[in-house]
Backbone atoms as SQL, in Angstrom:
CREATE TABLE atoms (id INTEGER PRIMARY KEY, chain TEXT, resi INTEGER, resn TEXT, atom TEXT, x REAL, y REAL, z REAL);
INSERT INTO atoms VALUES
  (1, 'A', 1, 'UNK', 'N', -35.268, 8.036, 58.731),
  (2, 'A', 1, 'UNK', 'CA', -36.536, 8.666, 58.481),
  (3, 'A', 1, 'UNK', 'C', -37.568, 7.698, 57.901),
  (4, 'A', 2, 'UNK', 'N', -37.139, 6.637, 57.743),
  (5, 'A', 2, 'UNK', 'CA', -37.773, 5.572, 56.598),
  (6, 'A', 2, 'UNK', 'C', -39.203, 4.962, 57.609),
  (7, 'A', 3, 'UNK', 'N', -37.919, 4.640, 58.614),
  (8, 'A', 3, 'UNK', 'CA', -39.217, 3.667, 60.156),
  (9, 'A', 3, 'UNK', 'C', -40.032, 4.734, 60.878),
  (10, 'A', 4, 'UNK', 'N', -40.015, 6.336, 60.800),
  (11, 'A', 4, 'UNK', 'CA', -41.042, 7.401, 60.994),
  (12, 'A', 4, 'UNK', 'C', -42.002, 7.412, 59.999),
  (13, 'A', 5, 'UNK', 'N', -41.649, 7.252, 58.621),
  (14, 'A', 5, 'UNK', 'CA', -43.063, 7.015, 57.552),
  (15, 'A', 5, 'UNK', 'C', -43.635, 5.843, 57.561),
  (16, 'A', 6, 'UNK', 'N', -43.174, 4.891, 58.170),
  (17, 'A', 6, 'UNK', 'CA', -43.694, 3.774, 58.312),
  (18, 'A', 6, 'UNK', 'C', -44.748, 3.381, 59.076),
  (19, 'A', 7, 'UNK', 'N', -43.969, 4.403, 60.367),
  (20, 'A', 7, 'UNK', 'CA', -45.166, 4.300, 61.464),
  (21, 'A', 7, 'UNK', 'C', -46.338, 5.232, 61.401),
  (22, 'A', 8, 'UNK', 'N', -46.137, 6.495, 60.590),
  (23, 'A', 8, 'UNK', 'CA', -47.006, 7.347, 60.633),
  (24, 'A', 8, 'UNK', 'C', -48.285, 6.340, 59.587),
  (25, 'A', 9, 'UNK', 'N', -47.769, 6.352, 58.551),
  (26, 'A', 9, 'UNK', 'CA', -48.673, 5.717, 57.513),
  (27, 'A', 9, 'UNK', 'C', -49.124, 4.215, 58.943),
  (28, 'A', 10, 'UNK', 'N', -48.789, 3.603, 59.364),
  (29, 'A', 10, 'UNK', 'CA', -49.749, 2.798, 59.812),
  (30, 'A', 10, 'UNK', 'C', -49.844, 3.384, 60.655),
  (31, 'A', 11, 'UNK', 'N', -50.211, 4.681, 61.201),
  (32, 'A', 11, 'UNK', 'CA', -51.044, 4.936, 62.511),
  (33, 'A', 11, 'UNK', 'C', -52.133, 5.039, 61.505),
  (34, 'A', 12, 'UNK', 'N', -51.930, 5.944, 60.266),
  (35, 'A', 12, 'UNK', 'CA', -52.672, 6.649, 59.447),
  (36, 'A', 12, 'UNK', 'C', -53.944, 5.146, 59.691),
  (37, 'A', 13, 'UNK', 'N', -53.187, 4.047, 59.139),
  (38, 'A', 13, 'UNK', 'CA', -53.709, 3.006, 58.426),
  (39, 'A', 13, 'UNK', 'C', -54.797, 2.413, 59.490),
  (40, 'A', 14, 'UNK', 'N', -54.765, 2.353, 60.752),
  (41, 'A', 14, 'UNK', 'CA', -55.526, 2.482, 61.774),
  (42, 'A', 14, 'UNK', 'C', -56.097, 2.610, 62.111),
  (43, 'A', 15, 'UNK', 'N', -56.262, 4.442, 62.157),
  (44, 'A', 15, 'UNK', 'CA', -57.063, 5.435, 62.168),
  (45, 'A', 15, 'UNK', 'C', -58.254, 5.305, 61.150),
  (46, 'A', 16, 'UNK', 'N', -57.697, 4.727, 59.720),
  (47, 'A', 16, 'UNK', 'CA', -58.966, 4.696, 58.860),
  (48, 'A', 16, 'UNK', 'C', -59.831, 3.615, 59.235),
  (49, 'A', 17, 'UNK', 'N', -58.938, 2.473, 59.480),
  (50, 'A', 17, 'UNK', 'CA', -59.611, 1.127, 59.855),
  (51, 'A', 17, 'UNK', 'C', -60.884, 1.355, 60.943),
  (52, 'A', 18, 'UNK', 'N', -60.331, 2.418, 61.956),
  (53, 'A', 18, 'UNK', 'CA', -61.538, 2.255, 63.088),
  (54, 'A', 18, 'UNK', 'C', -62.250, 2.897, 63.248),
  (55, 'A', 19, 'UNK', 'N', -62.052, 4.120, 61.879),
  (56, 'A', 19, 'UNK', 'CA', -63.380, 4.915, 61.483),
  (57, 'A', 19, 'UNK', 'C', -64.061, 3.967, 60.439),
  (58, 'A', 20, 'UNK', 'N', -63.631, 3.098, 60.193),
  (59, 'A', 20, 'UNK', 'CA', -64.448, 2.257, 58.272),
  (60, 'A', 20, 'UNK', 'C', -65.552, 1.831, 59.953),
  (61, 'A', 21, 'UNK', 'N', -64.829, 0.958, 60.807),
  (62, 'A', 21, 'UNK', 'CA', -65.316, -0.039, 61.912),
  (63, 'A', 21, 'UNK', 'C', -66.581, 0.778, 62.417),
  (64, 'A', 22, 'UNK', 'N', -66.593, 2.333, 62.886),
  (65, 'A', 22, 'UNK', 'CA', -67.336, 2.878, 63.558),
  (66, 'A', 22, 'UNK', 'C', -67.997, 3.468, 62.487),
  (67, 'A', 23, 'UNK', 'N', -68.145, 3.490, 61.229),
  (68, 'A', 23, 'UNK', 'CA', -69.145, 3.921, 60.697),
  (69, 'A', 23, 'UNK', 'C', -69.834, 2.689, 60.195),
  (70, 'A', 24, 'UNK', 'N', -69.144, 1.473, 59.608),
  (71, 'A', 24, 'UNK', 'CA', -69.908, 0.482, 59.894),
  (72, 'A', 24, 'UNK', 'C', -71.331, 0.006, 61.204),
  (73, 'A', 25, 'UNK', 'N', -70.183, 0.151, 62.256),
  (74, 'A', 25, 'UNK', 'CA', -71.090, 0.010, 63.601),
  (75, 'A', 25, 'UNK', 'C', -72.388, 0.892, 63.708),
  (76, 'A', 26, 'UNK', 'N', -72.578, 2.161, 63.181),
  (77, 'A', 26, 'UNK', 'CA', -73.346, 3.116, 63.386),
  (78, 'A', 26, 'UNK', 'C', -74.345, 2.763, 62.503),
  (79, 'A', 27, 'UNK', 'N', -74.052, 2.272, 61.164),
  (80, 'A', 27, 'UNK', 'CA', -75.238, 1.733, 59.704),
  (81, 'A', 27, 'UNK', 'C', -75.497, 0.837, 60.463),
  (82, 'A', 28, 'UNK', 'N', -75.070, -0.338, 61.079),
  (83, 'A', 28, 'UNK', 'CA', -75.585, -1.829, 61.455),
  (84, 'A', 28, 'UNK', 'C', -76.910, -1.102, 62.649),
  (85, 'A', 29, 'UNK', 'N', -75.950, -0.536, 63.707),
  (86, 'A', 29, 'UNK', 'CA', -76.899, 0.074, 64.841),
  (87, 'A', 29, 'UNK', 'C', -78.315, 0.648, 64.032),
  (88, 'A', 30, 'UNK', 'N', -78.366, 1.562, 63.394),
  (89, 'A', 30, 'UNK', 'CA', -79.543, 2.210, 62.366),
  (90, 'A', 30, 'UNK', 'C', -80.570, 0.993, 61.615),
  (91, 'A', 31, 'UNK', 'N', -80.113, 0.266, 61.442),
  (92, 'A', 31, 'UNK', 'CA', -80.755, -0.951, 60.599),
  (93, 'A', 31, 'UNK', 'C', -81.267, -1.689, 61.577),
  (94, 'A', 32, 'UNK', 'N', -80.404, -2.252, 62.339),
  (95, 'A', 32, 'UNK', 'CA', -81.076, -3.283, 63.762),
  (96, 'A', 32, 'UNK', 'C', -82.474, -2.105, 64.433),
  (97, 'A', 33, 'UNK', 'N', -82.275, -1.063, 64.096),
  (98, 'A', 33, 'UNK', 'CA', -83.257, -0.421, 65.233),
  (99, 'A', 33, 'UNK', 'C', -84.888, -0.418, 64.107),
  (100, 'A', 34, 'UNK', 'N', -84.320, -0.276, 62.775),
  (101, 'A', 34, 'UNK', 'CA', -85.049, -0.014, 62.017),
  (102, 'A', 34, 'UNK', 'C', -86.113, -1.431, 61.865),
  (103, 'A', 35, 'UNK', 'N', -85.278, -2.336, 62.032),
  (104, 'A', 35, 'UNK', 'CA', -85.776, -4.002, 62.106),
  (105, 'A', 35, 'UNK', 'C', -86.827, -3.584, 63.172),
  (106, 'A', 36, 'UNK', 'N', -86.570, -3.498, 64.575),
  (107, 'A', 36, 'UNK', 'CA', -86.983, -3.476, 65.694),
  (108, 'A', 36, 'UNK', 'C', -88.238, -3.049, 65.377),
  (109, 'A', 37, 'UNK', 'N', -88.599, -1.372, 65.009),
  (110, 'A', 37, 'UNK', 'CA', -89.478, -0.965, 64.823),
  (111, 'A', 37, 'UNK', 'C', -90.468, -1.483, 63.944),
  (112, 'A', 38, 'UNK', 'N', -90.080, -1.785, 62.563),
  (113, 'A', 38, 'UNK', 'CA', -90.540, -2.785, 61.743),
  (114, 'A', 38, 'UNK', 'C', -91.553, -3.869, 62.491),
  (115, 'A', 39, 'UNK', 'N', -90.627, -5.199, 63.196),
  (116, 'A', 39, 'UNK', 'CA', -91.471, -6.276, 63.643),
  (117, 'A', 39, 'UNK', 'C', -92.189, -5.780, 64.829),
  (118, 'A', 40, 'UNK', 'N', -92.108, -4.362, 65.249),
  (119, 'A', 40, 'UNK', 'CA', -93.174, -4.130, 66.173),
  (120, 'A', 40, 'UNK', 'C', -94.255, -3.574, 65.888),
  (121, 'A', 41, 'UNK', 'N', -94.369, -2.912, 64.703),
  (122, 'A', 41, 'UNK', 'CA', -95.536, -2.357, 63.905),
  (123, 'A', 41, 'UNK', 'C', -96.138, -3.196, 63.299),
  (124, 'A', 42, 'UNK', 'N', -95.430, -4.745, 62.798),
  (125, 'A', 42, 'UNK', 'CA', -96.071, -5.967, 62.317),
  (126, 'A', 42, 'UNK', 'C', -96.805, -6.877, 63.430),
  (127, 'A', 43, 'UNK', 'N', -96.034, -6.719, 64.940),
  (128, 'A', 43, 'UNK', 'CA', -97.122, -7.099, 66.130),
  (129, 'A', 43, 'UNK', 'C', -98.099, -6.847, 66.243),
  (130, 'A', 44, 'UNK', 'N', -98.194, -5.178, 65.872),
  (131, 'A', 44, 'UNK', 'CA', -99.263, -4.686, 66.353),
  (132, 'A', 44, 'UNK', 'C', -100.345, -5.080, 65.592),
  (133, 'A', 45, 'UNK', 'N', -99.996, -4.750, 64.349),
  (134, 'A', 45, 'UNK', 'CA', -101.132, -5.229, 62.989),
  (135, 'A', 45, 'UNK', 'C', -101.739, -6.474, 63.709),
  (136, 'A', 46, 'UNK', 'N', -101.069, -7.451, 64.387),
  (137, 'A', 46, 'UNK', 'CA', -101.030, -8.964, 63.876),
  (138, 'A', 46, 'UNK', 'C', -102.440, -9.260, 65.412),
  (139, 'A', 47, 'UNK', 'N', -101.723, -8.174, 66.065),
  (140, 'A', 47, 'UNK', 'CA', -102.754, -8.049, 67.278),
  (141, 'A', 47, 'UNK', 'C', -104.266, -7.840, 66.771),
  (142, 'A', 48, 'UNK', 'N', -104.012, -6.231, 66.090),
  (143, 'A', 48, 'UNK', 'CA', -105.137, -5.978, 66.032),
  (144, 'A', 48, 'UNK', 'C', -106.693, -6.900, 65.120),
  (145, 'A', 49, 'UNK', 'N', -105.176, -7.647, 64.269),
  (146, 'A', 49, 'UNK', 'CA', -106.320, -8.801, 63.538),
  (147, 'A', 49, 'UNK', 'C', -106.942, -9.395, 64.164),
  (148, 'A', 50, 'UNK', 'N', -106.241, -10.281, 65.251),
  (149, 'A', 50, 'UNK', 'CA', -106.504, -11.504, 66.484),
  (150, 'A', 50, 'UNK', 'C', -108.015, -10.640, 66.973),
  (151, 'A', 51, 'UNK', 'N', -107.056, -9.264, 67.281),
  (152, 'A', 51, 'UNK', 'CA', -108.712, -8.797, 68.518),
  (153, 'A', 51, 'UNK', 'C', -109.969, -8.731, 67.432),
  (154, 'A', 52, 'UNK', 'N', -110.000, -8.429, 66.072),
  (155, 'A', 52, 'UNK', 'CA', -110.723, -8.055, 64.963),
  (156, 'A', 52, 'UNK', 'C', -111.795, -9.959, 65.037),
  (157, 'A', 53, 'UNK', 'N', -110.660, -10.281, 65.015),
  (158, 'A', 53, 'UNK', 'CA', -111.862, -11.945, 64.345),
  (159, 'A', 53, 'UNK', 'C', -112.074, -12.635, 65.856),
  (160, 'A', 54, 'UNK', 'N', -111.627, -12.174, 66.833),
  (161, 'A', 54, 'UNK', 'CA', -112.218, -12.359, 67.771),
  (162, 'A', 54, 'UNK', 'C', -113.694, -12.217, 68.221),
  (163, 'A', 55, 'UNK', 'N', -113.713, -10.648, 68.055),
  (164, 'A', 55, 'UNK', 'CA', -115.041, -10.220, 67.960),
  (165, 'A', 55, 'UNK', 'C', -115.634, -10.294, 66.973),
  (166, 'A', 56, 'UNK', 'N', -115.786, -10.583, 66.118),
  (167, 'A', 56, 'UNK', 'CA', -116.248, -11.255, 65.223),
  (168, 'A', 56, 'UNK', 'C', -116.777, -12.982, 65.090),
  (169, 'A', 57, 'UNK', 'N', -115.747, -13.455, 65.940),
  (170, 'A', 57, 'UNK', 'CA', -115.867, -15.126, 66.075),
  (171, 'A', 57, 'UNK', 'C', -117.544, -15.673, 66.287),
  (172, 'A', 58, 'UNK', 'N', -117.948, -16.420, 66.177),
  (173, 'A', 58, 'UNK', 'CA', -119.114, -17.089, 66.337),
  (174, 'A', 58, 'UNK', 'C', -118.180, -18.344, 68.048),
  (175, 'A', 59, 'UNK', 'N', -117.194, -18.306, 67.657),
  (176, 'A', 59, 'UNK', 'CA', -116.718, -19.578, 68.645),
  (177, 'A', 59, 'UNK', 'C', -116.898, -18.598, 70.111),
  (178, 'A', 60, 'UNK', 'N', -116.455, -19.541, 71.755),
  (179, 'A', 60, 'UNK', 'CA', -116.418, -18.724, 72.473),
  (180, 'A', 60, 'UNK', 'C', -114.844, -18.611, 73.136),
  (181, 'A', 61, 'UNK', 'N', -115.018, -17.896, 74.218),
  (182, 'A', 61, 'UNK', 'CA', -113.491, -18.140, 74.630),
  (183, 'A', 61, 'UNK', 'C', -113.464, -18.911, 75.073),
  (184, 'A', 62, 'UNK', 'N', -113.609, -19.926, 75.862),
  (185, 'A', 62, 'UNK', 'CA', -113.371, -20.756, 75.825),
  (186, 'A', 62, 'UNK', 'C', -112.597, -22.156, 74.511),
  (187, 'A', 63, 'UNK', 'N', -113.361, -21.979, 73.861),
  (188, 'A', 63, 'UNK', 'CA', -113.055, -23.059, 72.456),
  (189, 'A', 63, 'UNK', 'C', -111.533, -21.888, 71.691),
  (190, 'A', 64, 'UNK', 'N', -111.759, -20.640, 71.990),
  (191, 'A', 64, 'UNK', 'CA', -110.657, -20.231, 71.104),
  (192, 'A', 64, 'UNK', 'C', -109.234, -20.169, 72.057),
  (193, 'A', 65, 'UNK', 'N', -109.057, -20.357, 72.909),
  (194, 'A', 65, 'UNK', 'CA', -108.169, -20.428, 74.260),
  (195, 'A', 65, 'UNK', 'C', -107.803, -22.163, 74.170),
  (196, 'A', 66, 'UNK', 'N', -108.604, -23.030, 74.109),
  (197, 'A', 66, 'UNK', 'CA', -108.239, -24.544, 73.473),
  (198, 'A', 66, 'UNK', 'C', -106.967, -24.414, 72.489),
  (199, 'A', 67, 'UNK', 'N', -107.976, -24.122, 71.422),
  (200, 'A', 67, 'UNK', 'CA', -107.567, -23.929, 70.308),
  (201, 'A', 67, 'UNK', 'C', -106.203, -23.534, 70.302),
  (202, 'A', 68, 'UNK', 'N', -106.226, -22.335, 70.802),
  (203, 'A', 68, 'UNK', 'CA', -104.676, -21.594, 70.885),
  (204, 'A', 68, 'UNK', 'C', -103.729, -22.033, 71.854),
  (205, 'A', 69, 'UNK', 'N', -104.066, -22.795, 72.627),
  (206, 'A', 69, 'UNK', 'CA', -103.115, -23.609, 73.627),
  (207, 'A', 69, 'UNK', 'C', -102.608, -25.007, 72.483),
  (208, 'A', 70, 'UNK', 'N', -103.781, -25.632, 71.523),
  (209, 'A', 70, 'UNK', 'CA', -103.593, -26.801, 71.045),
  (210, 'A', 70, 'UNK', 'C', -104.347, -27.858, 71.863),
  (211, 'A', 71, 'UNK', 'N', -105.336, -28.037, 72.587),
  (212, 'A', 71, 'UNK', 'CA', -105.705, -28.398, 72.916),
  (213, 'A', 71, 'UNK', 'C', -106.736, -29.181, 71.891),
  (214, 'A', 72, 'UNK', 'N', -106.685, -30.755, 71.863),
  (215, 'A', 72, 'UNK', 'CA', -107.557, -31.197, 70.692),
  (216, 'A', 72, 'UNK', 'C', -109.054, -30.970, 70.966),
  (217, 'A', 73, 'UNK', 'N', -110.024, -30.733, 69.717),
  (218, 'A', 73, 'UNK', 'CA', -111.139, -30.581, 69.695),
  (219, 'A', 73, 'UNK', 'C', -111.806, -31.779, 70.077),
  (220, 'A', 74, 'UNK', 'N', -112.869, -31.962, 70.932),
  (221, 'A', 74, 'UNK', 'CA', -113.713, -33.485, 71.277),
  (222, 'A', 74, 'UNK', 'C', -114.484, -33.279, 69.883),
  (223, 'A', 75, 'UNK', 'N', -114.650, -32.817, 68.891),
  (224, 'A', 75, 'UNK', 'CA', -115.413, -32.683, 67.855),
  (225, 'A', 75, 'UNK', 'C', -115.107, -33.979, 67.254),
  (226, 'A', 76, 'UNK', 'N', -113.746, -33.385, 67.098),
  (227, 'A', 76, 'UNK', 'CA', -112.956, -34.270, 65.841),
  (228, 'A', 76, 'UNK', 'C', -112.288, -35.471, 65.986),
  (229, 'A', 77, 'UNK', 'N', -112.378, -35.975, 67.441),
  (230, 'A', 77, 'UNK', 'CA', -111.730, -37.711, 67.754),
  (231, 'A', 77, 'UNK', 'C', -113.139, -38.493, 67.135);
């Protein structure tokens, strides 16, 4: 009867392991999504600044399309 409690307790032991695993998996899943949403609501902000001092800019598109490629200024050689 000894090697029947043995095995039961490690099915038992198992069973807990791959519920700890799947409730782990389920918090990680919840958090990664929560990230997701996060740096996409920080895109958006980050957009709406860009379009904000855009229109605002005194520069044109041209010079701000340079700029944002890296393209050096003939100003400044």
């Amino acid at each position: 009867m000894a090697r029947t409690r043995r095995t039961v307790s490690l099915e038992e032991k198992i069973e807990k392991a791959q519920n700890a695993v799947y409730l782990a998996k389920d918090k990680y899943d919840a958090a990664v999504e929560e990230l997701n949403q996060l740096l996409k609501k920080k895109r958006e902000m980050q957009r709406k600044d860009i379009q904000k001092a855009f229109e605002t800019s005194t520069r044109t598109y041209d010079e701000i399309m340079e700029f944002l490629i890296g393209k050096p200024d003939p100003d400044e050689e």
